[in-house]
GUPA-89148 format. One record per residue: z, x, y of N, C-alpha, C in turn; residue in one letter. Coordinates in nm, 2 decimals. Example, Ala and Ser with C-alpha at 12.3 -4.5 7.8 and 13.67 -1.06 7.14 Angstrom:
<zanus>
{{0.78, 1.32, -0.57}, {0.78, 1.23, -0.45}, {0.78, 1.32, -0.33}, "a"} {{0.71, 1.28, -0.22}, {0.71, 1.37, -0.11}, {0.79, 1.29, 0.00}, "s"} 
</zanus>
This chain:
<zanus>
{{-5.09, -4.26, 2.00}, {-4.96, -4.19, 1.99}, {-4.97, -4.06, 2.08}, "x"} {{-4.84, -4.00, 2.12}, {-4.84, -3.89, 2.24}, {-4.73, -3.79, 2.22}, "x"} {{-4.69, -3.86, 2.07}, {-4.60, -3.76, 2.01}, {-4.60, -3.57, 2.08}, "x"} {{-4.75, -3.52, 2.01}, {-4.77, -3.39, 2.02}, {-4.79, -3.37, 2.14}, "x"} {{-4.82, -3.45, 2.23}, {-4.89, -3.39, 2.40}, {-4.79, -3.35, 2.48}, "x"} {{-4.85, -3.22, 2.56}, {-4.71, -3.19, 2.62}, {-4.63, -3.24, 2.76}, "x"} {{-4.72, -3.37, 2.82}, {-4.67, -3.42, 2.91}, {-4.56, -3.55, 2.86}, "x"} {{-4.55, -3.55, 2.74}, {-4.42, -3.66, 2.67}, {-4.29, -3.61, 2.73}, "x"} {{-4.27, -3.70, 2.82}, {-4.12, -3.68, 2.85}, {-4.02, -3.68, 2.76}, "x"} {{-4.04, -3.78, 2.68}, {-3.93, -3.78, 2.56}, {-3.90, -3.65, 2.47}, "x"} {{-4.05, -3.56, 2.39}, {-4.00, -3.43, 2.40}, {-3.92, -3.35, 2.41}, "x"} {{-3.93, -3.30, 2.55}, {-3.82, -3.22, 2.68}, {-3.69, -3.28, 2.63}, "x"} {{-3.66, -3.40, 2.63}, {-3.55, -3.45, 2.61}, {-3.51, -3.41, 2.47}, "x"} {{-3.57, -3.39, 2.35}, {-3.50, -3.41, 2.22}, {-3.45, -3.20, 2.25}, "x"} {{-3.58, -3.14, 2.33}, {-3.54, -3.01, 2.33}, {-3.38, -2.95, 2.36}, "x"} {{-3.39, -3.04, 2.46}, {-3.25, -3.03, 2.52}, {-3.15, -3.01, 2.51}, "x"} {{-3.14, -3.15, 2.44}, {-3.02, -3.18, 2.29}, {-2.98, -3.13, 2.22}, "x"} {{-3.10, -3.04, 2.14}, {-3.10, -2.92, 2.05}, {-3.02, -2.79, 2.08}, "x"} {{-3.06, -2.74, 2.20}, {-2.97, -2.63, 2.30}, {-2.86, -2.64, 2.28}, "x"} {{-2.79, -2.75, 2.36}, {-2.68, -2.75, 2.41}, {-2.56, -2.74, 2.32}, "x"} {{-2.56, -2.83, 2.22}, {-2.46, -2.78, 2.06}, {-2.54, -2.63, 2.04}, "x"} {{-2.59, -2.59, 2.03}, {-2.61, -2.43, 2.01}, {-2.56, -2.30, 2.12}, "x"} {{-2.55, -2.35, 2.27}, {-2.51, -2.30, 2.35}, {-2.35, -2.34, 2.39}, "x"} {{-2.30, -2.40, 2.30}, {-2.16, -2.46, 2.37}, {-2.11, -2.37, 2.17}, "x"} {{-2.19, -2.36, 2.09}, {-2.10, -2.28, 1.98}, {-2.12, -2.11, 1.98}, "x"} {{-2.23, -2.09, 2.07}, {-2.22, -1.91, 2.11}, {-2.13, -1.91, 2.21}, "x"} {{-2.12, -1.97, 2.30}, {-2.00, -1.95, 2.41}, {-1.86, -1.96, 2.35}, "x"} {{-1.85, -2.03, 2.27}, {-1.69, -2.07, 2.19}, {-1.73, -1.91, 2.08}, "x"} {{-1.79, -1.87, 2.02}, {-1.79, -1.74, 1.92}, {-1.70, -1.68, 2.00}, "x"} {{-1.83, -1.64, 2.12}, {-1.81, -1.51, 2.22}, {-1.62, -1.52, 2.26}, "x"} {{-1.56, -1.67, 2.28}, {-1.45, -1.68, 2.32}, {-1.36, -1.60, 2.24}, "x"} {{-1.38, -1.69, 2.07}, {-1.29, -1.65, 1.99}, {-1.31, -1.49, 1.95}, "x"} {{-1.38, -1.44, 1.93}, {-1.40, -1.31, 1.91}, {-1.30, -1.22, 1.99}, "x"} {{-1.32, -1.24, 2.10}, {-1.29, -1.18, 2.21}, {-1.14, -1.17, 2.18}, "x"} {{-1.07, -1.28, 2.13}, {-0.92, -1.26, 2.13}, {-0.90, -1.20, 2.00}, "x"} {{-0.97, -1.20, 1.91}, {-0.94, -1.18, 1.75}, {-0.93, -1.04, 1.69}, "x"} {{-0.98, -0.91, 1.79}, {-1.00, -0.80, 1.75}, {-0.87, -0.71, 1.84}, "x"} {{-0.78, -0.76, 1.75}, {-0.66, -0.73, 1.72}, {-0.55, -0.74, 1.58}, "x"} {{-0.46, -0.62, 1.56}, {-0.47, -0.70, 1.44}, {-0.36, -0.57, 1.36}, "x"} {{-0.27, -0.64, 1.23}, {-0.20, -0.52, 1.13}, {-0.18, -0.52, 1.05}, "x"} {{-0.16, -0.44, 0.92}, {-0.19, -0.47, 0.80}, {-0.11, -0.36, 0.75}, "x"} {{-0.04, -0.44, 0.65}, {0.07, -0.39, 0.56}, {-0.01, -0.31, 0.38}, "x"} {{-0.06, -0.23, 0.33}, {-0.09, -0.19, 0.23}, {-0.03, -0.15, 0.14}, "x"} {{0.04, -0.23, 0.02}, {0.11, -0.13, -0.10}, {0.02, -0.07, -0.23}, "x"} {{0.11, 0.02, -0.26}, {0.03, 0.07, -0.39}, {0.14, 0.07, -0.53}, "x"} {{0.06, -0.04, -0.63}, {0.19, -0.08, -0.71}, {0.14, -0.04, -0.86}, "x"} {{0.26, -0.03, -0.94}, {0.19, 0.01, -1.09}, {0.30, -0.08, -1.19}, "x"} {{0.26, -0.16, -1.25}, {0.34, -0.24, -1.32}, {0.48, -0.36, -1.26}, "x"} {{0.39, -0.36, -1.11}, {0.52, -0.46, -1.03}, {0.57, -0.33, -0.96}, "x"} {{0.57, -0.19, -0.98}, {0.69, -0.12, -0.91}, {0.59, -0.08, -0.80}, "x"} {{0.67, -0.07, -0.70}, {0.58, -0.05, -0.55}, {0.56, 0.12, -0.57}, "x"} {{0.45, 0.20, -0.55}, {0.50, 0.31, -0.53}, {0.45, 0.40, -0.36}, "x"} {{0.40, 0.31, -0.29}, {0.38, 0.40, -0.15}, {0.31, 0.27, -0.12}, "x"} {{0.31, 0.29, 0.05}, {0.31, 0.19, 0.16}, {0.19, 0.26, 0.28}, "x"} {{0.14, 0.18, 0.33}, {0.06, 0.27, 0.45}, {0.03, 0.12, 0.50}, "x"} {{0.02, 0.12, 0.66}, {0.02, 0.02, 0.75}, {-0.08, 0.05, 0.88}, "x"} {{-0.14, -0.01, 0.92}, {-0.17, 0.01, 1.06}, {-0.20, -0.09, 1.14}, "x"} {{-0.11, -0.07, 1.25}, {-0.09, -0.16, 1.36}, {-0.13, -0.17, 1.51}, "x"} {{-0.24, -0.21, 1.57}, {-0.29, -0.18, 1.65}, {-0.37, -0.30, 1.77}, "x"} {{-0.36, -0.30, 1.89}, {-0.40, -0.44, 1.94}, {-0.62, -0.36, 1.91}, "x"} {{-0.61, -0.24, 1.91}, {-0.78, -0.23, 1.90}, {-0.86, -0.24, 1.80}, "x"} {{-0.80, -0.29, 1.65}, {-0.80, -0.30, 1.51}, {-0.83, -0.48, 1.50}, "x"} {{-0.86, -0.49, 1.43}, {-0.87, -0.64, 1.36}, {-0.79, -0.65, 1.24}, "x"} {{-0.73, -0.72, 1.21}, {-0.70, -0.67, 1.07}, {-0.77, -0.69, 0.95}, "x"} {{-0.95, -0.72, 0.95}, {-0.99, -0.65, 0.86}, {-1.00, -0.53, 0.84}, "x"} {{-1.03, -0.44, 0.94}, {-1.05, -0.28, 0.94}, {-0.88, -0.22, 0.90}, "x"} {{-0.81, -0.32, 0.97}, {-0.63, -0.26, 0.95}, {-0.65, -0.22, 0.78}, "x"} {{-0.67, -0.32, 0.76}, {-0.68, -0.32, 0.59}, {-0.73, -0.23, 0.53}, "x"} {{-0.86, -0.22, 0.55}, {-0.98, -0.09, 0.48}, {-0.94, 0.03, 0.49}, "x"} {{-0.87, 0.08, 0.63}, {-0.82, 0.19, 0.65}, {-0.71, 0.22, 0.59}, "x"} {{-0.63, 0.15, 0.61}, {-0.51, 0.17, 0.54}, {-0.49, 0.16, 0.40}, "x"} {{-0.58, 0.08, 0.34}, {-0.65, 0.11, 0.15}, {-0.70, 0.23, 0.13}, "x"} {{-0.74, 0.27, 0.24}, {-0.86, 0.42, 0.19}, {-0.76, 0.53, 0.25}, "x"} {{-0.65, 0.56, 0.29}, {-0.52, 0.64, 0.31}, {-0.47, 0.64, 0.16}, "x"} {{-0.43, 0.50, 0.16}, {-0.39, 0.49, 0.00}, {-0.48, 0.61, -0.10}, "x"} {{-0.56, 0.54, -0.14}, {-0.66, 0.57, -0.22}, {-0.70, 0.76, -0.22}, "x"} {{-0.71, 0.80, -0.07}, {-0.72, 0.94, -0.05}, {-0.57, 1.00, -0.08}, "x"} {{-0.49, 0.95, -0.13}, {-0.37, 1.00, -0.15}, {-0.35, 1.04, -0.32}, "x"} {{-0.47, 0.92, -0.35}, {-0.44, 0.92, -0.55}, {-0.44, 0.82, -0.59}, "x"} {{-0.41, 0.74, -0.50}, {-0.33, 0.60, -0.55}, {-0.45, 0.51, -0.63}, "x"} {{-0.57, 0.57, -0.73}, {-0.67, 0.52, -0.74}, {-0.67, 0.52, -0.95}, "x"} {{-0.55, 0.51, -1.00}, {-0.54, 0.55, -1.16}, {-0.58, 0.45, -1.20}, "x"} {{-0.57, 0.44, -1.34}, {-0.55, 0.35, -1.43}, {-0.43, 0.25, -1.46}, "x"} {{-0.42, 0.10, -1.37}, {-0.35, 0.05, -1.39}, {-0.25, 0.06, -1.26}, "x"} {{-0.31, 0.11, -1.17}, {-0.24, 0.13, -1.05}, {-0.30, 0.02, -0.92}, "x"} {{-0.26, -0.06, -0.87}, {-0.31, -0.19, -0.76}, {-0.30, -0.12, -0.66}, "x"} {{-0.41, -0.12, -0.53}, {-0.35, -0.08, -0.43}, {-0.41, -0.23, -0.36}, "x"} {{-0.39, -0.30, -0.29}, {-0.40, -0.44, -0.20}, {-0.32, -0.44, -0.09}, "x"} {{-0.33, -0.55, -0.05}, {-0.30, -0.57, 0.11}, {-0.18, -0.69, 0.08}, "x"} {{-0.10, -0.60, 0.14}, {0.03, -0.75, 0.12}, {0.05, -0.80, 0.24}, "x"} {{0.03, -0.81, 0.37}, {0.05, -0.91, 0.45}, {-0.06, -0.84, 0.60}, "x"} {{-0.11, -0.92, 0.65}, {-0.13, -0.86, 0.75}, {-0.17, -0.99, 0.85}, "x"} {{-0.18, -0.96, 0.98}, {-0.17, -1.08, 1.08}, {-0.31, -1.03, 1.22}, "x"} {{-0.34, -1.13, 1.24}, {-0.42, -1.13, 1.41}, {-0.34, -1.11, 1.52}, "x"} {{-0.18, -1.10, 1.52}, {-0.16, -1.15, 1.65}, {-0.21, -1.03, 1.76}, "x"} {{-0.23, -0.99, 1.84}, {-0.28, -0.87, 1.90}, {-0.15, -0.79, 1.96}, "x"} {{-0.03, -0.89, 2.00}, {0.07, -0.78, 2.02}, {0.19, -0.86, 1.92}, "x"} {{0.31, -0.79, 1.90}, {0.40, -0.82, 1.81}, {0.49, -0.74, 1.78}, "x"} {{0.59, -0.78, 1.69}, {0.69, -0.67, 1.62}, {0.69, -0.69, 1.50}, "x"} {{0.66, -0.56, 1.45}, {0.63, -0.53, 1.25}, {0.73, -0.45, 1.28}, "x"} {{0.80, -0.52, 1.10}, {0.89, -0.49, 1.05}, {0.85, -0.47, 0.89}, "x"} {{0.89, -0.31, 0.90}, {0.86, -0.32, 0.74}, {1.05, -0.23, 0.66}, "x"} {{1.06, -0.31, 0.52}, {1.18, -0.34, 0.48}, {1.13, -0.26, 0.35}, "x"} {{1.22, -0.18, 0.27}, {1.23, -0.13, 0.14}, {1.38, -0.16, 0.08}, "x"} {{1.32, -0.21, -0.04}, {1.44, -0.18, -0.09}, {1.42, -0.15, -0.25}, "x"} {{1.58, -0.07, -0.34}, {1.53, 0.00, -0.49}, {1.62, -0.09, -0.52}, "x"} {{1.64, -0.16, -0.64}, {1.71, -0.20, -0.72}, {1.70, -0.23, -0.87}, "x"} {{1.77, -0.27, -0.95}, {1.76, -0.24, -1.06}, {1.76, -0.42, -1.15}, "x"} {{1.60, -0.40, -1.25}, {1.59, -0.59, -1.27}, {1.69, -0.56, -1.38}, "x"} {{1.72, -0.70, -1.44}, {1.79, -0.76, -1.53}, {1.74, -0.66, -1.67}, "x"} {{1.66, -0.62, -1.67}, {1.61, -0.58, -1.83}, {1.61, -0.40, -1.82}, "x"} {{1.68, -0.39, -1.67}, {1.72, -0.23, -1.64}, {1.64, -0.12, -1.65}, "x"} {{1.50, -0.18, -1.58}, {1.43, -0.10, -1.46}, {1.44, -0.07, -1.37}, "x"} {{1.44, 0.04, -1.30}, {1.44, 0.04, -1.14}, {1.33, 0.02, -1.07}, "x"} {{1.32, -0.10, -0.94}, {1.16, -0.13, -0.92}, {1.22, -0.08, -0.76}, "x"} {{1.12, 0.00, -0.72}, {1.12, 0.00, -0.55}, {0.98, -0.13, -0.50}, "x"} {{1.05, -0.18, -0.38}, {1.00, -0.29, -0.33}, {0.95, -0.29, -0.20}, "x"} {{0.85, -0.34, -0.10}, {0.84, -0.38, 0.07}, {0.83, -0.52, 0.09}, "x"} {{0.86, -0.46, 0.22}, {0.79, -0.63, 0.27}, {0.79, -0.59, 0.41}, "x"} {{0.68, -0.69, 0.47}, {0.63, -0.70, 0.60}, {0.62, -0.75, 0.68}, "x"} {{0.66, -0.74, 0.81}, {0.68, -0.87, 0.87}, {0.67, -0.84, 1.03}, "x"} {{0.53, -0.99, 1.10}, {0.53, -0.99, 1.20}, {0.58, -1.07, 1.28}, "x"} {{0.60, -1.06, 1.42}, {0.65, -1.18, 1.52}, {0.64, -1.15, 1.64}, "x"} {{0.57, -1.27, 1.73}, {0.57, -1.21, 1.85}, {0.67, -1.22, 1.95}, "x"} {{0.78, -1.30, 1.91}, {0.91, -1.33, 1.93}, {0.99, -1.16, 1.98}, "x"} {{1.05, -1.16, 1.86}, {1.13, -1.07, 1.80}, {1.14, -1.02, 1.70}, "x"} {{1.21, -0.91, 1.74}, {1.21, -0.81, 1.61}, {1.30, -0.86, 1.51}, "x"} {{1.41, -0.93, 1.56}, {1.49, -0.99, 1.45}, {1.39, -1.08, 1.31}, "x"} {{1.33, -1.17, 1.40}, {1.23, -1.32, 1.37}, {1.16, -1.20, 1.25}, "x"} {{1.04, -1.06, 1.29}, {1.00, -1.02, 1.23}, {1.05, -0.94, 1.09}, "x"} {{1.16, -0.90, 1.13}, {1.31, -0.91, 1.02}, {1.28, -0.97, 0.91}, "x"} {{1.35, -1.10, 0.95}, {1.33, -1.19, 0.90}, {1.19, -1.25, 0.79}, "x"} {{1.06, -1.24, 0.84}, {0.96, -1.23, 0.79}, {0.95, -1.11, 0.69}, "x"} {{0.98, -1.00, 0.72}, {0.91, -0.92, 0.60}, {1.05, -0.92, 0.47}, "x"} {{1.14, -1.03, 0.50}, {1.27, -1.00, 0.40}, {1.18, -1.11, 0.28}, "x"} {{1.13, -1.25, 0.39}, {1.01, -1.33, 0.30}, {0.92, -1.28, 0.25}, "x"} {{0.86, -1.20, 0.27}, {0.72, -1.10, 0.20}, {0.81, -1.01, 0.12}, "x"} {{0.92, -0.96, 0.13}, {0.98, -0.88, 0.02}, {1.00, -0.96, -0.10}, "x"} {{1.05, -1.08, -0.11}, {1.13, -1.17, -0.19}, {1.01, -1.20, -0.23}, "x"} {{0.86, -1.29, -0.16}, {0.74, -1.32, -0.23}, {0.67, -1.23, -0.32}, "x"} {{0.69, -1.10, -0.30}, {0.60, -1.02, -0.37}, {0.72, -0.97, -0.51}, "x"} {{0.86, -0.96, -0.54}, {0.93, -0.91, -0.57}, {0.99, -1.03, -0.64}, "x"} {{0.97, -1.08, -0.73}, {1.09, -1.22, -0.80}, {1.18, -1.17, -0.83}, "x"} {{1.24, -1.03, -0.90}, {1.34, -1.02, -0.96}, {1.46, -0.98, -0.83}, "x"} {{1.42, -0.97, -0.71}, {1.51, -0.93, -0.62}, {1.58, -1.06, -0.54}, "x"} {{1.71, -1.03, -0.52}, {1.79, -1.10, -0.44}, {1.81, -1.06, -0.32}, "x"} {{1.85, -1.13, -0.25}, {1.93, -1.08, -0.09}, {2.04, -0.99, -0.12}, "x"} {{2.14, -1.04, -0.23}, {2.25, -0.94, -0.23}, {2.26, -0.81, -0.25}, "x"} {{2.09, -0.80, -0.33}, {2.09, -0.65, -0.38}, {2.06, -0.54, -0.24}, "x"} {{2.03, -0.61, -0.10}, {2.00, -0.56, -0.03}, {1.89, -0.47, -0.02}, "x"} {{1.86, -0.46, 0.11}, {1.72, -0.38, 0.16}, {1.74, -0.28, 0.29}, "x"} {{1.66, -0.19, 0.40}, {1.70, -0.12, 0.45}, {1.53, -0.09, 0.54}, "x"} {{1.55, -0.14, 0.68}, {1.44, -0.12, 0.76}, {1.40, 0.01, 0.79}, "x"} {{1.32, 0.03, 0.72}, {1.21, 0.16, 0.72}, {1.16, 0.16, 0.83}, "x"} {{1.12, 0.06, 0.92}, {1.03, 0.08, 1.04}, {1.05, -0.05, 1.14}, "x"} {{1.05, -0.05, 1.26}, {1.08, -0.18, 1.36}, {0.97, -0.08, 1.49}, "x"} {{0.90, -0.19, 1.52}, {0.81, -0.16, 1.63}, {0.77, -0.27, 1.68}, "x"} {{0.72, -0.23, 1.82}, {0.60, -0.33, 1.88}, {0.50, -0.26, 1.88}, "x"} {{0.37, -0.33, 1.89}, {0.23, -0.25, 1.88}, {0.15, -0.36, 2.02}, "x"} 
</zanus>
């Protein structure tokens, strides 16, 4: 047998094999990476469903993990850290350029609360399309709200 010897052609060959799926998935990382560190992130700070403050950051040199962290720890450095108080991430996206649209609106539920609400919304379209989107992230995050109660764009941008 000539398994171990190092003049086995066969060897060389299985080495090879081995490489190449390893060098065709660090080339593909290095690819996707490269486009992914970009990024924005919508942050609310809520206490019993009622929204009470917003902080965002939108940026093509951000990822939107870091969008997130930062914009939690703005929250958080503000107070927003009580008993019973959520502060989380309600929407955020990779695309590296876009238009975020973020939407508020106050209205009053059926059982006659007043809840203030957001929503967020990206597109690389348009600002309308992104409109559009954060009226969907308002209405997902918000059940008791309708369209008719209306809402009012706090912010329209490209980043």
């Amino acid at each position: 047998m000539n398994a171990g010897k190092p003049w086995n052609r066969c060897r060389q060959a299985v080495r090879r094999q081995r490489c190449l799926p390893l060098l065709i998935v660090l080339w593909l990382t290095v690819l996707w990476t490269g486009e992914a560190i970009a990024g924005a992130s919508c942050v609310i700070a809520k206490r019993l469903g009622d929204s009470l403050a917003i902080e965002w950051i939108a940026s093509p040199d951000e990822s939107a993990e870091s969008a997130i962290l930062k914009a939690k720890q703005k929250l958080l450095e503000q107070g927003y850290r009580q008993k019973g108080q959520d502060v989380h991430a309600q929407a955020s996206t990779w695309m590296p350029h876009a238009h975020m649209v973020i939407v508020k609106t106050t209205y009053t539920t059926r059982t006659g609360r007043t809840r203030t609400s957001y929503g967020c919304g990206y597109s690389p379209r348009s600002a309308a399309e992104a409109e559009r989107a954060a009226v969907y992230d308002l209405h997902n995050y918000s059940w008791g709200w309708k369209p008719e109660l209306g809402y009012e764009v706090m912010e329209s941008f490209r980043y």
